[in-house]
Each structure stands twice: as C-alpha cells, then as structure tokens.
C-alpha positions in Angstrom: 2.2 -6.5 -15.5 0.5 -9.1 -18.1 0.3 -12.8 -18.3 1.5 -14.1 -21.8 -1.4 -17.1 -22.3 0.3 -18.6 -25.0 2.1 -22.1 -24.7 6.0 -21.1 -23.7 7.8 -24.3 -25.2 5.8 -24.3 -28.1 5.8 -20.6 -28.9 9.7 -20.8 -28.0 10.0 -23.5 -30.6 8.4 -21.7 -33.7 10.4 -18.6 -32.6 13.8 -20.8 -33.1 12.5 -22.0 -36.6 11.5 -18.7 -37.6 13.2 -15.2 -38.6 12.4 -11.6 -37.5 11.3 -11.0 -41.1 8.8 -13.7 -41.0 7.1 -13.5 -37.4 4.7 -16.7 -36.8 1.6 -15.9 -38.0 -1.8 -15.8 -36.6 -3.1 -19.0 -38.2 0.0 -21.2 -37.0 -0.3 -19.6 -33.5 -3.9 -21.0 -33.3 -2.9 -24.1 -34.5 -0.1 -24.4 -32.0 -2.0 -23.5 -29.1 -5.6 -24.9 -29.9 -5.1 -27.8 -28.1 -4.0 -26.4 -24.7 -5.7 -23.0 -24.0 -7.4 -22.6 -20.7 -10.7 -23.3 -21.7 -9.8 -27.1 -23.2 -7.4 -27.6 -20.2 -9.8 -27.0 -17.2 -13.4 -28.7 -17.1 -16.7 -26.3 -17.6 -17.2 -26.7 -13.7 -13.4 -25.5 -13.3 -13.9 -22.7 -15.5 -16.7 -21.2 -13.4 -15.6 -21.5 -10.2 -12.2 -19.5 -11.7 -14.5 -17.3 -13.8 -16.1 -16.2 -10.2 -13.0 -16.4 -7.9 -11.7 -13.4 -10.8 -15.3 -11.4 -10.8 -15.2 -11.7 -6.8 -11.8 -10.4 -6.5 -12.6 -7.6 -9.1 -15.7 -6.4 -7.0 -14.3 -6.4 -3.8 -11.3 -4.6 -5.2 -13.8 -1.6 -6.7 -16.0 -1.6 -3.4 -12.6 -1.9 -0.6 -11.0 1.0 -2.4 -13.9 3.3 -3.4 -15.2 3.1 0.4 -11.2 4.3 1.3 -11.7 7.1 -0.9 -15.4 7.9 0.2 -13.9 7.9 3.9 -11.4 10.4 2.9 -14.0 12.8 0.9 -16.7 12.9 4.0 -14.6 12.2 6.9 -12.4 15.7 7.5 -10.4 13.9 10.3 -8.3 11.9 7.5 -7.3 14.8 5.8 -3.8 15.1 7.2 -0.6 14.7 5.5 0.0 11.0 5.8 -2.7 10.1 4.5 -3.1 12.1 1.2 -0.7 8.9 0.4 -3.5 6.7 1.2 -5.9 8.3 -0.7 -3.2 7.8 -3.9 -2.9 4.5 -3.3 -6.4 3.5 -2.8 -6.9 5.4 -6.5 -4.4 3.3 -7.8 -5.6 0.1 -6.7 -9.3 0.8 -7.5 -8.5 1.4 -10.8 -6.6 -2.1 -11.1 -9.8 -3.4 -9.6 -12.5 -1.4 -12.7 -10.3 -1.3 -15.3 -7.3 -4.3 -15.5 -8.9 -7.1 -13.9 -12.3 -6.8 -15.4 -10.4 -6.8 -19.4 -8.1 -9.2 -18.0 -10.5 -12.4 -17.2 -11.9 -13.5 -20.4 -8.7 -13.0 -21.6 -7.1 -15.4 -19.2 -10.0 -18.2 -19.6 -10.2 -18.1 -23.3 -6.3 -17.4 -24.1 -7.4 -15.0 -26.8 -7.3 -11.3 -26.9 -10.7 -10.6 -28.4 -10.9 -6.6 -27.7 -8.4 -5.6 -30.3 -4.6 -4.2 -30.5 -5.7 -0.5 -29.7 -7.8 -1.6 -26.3 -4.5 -4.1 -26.0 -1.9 -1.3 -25.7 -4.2 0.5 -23.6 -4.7 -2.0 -20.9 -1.3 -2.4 -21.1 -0.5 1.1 -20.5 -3.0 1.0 -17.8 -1.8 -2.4 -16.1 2.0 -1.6 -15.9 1.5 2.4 -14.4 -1.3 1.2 -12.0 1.0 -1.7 -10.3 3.9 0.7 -10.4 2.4 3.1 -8.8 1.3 1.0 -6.0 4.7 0.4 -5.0 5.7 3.4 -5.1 2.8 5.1 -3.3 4.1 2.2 -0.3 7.4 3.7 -0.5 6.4 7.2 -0.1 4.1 6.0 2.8 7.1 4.6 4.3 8.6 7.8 3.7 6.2 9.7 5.0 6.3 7.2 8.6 9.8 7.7 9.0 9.8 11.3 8.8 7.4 11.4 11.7 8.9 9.2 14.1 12.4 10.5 13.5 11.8 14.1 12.5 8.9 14.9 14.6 9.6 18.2 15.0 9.8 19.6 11.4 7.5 17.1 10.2 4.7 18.5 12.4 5.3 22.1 11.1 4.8 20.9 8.0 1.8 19.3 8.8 -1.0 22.2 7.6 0.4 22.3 3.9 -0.8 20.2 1.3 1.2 21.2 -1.6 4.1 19.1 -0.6 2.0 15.6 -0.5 0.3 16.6 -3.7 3.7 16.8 -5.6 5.0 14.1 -4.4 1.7 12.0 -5.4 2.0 13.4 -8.7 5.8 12.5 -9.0 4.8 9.3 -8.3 2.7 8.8 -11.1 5.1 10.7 -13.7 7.8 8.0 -12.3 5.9 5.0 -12.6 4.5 6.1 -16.2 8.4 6.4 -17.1 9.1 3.3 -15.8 7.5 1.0 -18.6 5.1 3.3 -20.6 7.4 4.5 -23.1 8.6 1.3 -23.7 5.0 -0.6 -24.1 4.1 1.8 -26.7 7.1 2.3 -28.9 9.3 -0.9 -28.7 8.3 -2.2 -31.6 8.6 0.5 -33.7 12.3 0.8 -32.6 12.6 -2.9 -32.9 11.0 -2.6 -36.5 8.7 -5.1 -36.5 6.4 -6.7 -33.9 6.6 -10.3 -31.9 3.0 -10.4 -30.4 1.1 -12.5 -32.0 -2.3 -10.9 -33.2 -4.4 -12.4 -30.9 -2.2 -12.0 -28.0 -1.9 -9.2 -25.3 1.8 -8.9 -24.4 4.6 -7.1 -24.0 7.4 -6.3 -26.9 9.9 -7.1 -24.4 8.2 -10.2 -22.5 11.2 -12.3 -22.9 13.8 -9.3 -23.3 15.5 -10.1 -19.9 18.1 -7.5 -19.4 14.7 -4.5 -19.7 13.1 -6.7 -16.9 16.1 -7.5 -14.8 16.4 -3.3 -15.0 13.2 -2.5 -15.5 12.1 -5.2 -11.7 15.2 -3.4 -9.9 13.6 -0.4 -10.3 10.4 -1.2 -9.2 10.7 -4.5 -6.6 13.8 -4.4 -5.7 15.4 -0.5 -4.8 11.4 -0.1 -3.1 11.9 -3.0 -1.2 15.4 -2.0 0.1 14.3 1.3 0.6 11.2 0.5 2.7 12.7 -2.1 4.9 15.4 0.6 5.2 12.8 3.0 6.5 10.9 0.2 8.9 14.3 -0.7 10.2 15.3 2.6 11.8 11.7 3.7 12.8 12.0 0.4 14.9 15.4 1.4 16.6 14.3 4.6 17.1 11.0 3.5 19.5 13.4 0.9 20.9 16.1 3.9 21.8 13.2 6.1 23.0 11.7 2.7 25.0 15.1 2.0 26.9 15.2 6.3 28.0 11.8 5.9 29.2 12.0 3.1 30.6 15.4 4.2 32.2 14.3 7.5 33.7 11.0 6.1 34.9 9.7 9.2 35.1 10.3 10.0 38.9 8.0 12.4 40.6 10.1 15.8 40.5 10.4 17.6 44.3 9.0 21.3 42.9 5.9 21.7 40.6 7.6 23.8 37.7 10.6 20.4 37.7 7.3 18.3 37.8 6.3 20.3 34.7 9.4 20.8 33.1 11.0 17.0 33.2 7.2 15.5 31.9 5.6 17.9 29.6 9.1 19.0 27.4 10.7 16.1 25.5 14.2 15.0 26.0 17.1 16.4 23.5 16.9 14.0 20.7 13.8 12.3 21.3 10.8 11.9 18.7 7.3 12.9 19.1 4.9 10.7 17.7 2.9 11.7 14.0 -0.5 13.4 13.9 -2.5 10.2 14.8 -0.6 10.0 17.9 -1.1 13.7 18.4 -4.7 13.8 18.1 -5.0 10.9 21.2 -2.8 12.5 23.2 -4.4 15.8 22.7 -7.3 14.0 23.5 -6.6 12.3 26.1 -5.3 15.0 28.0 -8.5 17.3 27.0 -10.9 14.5 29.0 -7.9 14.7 31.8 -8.4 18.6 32.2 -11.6 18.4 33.8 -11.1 15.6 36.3 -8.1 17.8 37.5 -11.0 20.5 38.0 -13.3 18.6 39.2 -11.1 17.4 41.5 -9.6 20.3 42.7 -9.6 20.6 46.6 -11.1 23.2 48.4 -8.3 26.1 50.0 -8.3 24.9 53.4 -6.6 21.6 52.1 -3.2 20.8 51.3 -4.1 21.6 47.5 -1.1 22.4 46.3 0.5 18.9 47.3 -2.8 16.7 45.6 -2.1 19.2 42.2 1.0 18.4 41.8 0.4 15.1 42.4 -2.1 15.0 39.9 0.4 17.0 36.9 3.6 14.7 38.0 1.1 11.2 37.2 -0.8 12.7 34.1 2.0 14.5 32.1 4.8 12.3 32.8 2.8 9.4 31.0 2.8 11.3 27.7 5.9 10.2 26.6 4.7 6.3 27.0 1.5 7.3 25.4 2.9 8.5 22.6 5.1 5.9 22.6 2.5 3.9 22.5 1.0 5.0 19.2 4.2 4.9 17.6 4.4 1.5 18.2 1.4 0.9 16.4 2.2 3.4 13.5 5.2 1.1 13.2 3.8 -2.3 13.5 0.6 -1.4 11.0 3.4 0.5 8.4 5.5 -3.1 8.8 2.2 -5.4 7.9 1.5 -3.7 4.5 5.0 -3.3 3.5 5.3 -7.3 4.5 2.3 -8.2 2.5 3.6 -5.6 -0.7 6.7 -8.0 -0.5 4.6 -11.2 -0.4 2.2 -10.4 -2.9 5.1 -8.8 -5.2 8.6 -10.8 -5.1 7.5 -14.2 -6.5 6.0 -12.4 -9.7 9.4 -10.3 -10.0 11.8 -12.9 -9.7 10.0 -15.2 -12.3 10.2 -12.4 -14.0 13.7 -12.3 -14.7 14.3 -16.1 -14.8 11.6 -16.3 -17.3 13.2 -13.9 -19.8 16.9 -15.5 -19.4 15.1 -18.9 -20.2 13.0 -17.6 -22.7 10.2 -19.1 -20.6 11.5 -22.7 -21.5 12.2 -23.3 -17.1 9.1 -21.9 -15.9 5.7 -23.2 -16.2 2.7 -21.2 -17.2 0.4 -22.1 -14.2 2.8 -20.8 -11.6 3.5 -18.0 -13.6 -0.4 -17.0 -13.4 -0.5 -17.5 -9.6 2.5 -15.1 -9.1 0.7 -12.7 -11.6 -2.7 -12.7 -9.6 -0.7 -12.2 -6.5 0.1 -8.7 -7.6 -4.1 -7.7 -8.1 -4.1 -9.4 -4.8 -2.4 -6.7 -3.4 -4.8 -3.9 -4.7 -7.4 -6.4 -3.1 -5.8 -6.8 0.2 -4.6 -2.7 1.2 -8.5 -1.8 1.8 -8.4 -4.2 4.7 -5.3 -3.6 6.1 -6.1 0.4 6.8 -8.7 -0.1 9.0 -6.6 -3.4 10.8 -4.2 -1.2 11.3 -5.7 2.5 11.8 -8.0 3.7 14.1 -9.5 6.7 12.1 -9.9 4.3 9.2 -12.1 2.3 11.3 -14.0 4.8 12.3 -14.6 6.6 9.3 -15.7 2.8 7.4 -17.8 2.4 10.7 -19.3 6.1 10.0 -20.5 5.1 6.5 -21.0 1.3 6.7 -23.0 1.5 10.3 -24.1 5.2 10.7 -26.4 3.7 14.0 -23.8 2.2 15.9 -21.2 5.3 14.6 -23.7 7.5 16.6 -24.3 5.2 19.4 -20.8 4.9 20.0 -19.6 8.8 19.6 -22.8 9.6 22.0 -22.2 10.8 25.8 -23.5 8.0 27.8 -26.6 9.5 29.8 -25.4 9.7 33.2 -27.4 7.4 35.9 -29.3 8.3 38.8 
C-alpha cells in the first residue's frame, strides 16, 4: 500500500511519448515534477502542521498497539483463544506504526525517495504484508466470534489449546506475504526492465489494473463479504435465541429438580456465549453462591419453598445474561469490522479506477487521503479494544493507573 508522489498527467504523458526500451529518465522526471512536489505546493506553515499531523499519528500508533501487546504479556486473563487474534493484529499494526509510517513522511512531503532502491523494496515489502495482514487478522477475528456464538459447544472444548490460534496466525501471515510480495520483488525482472523512476518508491504494477482489480478482490473485497457474512448470522442467531427467551419467559417450574433442569441446561439448539461471557457468568454466579448461604433459613422454616425460590430467580437468568454478553461480543465485533470497511474501501476502489485510467481520472490529493485512511486503521484498533471489551479495559487500566486498578479490585471495608 504506497502513494506514487509523482504528477499522474504529466508522468502519464512522458510514458505515451516514450518506449519500454527507453524508460524516462531521472533528470527529465525532476524536471517534470519540480514545479509541483509537495513541498512547492503547500506553504512552510502547511508543511508543519502535515509534518506533525504524520509524526502524531506514527506515535500514537507505536504507543496504542505496544500497550495491547503489554496487556496481553502481564495480564494472564487475556490469554484465551480469541484473543491470540488480537495480539496478531495489534503486531501487525504496530509495526505499520515504527516501521511504514515513520519511512513514509519525508517521503510524502518532499516527493523524493531519498533512502535508496534497496530500503525502497523493503518498505515496500513491509507496507503491503503489514496492511494485508490487518485484514486478514479482522477476518479471522470474525471467525473466531462466529464460532462462539453459533458453535458454543465445541468451541469451548477447544478453548485450552493454543496450537490451533497459533497456526492460524501464522497462515495468516504466509497468505498475506503471497498476496503481493512475490510480485513487489520480482515484477520487473519478469517484465525486463523497470518503470519506477529512480527517485520514486512505487510499485512495478502501480497502474497494471487487472493485478489490482485481483490482487483488491482478494484482500478488500472476499474479507469484506466474508466478515459481514459472519456479523450477519451471529446477529440472527442472538435475535433467534432473544425471541425463545423471550417466549418461554422462564416460568418458575412446580418441583426443584424441573426448576433446575429447565434454567441451568440450555435448550436443543441454542448457543452459549464465548469465554468472556463465561468468565461473568461464572462470576456472577460465584458472588450469588454465598448470598444463597447466607440466606439460608433456619430448619424450623419453610426452607425448602424460599431455596427453590432462590434457584428458579438466579439460574433461570443465565440465559439472558449470557445473552447479554453476546450482544456486546456482537455489537463491539460489528464496530471494528465497520471502521476496517471505512478506513479500507475508498483506498481499494481508487485503486482499480486509477489503474484502468492510468491515473489520468483521479487526482493525487484524494488519492493520499484514501491512502492515510488505511494507517488510520492501525491507529484506530488500539481504541476500539478497550470501547468495546471489558478485559481490555481493565488490563490498560492495570498498567496505565495501577492506583485506581487496586482501589477498584479492593473489597470495600465493611461499615459499622
């Protein structure tokens, strides 16, 4: 994912005039584009304001990320299956934010590729697995959300094993290294000569628009499908499992072991919620254990009527508790895979009309903003896990606020 800084309808021009056996030359390409590079386009004020919008967004990129990654290392609550994904993602958008972004900004307010064609191909390496990855990494989180709502059951047994996530992270990077890689570093010595100008940072195949139009499916387009795919039946299934609640309302059974059975075993067919559900249910019914106890009347009263009572009200509002944190496993899953397809279908469509107009249809300025939007991403995720996840939250508050973190997690003192 690069920006081409040269000047499309001039560059397109010179290409028209000249053969594959004569490629425009570094001298003419400086003449050509002298005139309009950033830095004699914007005013000195202009430039540092941008210069500091792309530093800020760098930094906060490194910092949002590493402090996911942190979380995960000291906080053992986060180590579950789901999200191992997280963790992968978070590395792949950290490493946008230290490596791609930081090479990319002088680069995009000089219009000159100072570093070399060796650090070039490298960036470019870097750049195009790093954003791939990212989407792919939200598709297997997607995944990874669907299988819990629908599949509960085998997705919970699975739960303890962590050499299932770890090959799927790694496929993820083999896949998204397929994806362009090959094709950054060895198009040109298939093609037989190059078309980058020397001190440009480009892709061979910038305005080959067939290899994008293939090249986008496979990394906008089938992800998006798939993932909305995924949202769309996680949704229908809570909205199924809402109307059977809803519908047997839970009605207090006349014997104890019916109480029992009809609130604590879930219906044929229904879905128990993932492991963050788990852990509040478990939780909550751990706190509930004890007030049943302490509770408890004494033999000589009807104590058989007031526990089961008690069971009938506290287990039958498990299934609307976990329902509950479905709901919000669905709703935080459907906020980053709304802001992925924000951030990411602007840049992929221009993509394709650019190469079938050999850049003559769209202008350069709105081509960067759509190419910024895609960093933006990596910049945004670190926010939306702890917006959206409880544990997150917790763990950032844990190393961010250790004080409060304590205050919070300690017993109140009980007054007298």
């Amino acid at each position: 994912m690069q920006f081409s800084s040269q000047t499309d309808l001039t560059w397109v021009g010179n290409m028209h005039n000249s053969t594959a056996e004569t490629p425009l030359t570094a001298g003419t390409w400086n003449e050509t584009r002298s005139t309009q590079s950033p830095s004699s386009e914007f005013s000195l004020g202009v430039l540092v304001l941008l210069a500091f919008l792309m530093v800020l967004l760098a930094l906060v990129t490194i910092l949002g990320n590493a402090l996911v990654i942190l979380a995960f290392i000291t906080d053992g609550s986060l180590r579950h299956r789901s999200n191992y994904y997280f963790l992968n993602l978070a590395i792949s958008d950290f490493a946008v934010g230290a490596f791609c972004i930081p090479l990319y900004i002088p680069y995009a307010l000089t219009g000159t590729w100072h570093l070399g064609r060796g650090l070039c191909k490298t960036w470019l390496v870097m750049d195009y697995l790093l954003c791939t990855a990212s989407v792919f990494n939200i598709v297997l989180i997607s995944y990874d959300r669907f299988l819990s709502v629908t599949k509960a059951v085998s997705y919970r047994a699975q739960q303890g094993t962590t050499s299932n996530p770890v090959i799927k992270m790694v496929a993820i990077w083999v896949f998204a290294f397929l994806l362009y890689c090959p094709a950054v570093l060895f198009w040109e010595h298939v093609a037989g000569h190059s078309v980058v100008p020397a001190d440009q940072c480009y892709a061979e195949f910038f305005n080959n628009w067939l290899f994008l139009l293939c090249a986008s499916t496979l990394e906008f387009f089938v992800p998006l499908l798939v993932v909305t795919y995924f949202n769309v039946h996680i949704f229908h299934n809570i909205q199924r499992r809402q109307w059977r609640v809803s519908t047997q309302d839970c009605k207090r059974p006349r014997t104890s072991s019916l109480s029992w059975r009809s609130c604590l075993l879930p219906s044929p067919g229904a879905s128990s919620p993932p492991s963050e559900a788990e852990d509040s249910v478990s939780s909550l019914t751990r706190s509930w254990k004890p007030a049943v106890m302490a509770n408890c009347p004494s033999p000589t009263q009807n104590s058989s009527t007031a526990l089961k009572k008690d069971f009938s009200v506290s287990f039958c509002s498990r299934p609307g508790a976990k329902l509950q944190q479905d709901k919000k496993i669905a709703k935080s899953l459907a906020i980053i895979v709304c802001v992925f397809a924000i951030c990411w279908a602007p840049y992929s469509l221009l993509m394709i009309i650019r190469g079938v107009c050999q850049g003559e249809c769209i202008h350069k300025s709105l081509y960067e903003i759509t190419f910024w939007l895609l960093w933006l991403n990596s910049f945004l995720n670190p926010f939306l896990y702890p917006l959206c996840h409880v544990k997150f939250r917790m763990a950032f508050m844990k190393i961010l606020c250790p004080q409060k973190f304590v205050t919070l997690r300690s017993p109140k003192t009980p007054s007298f």
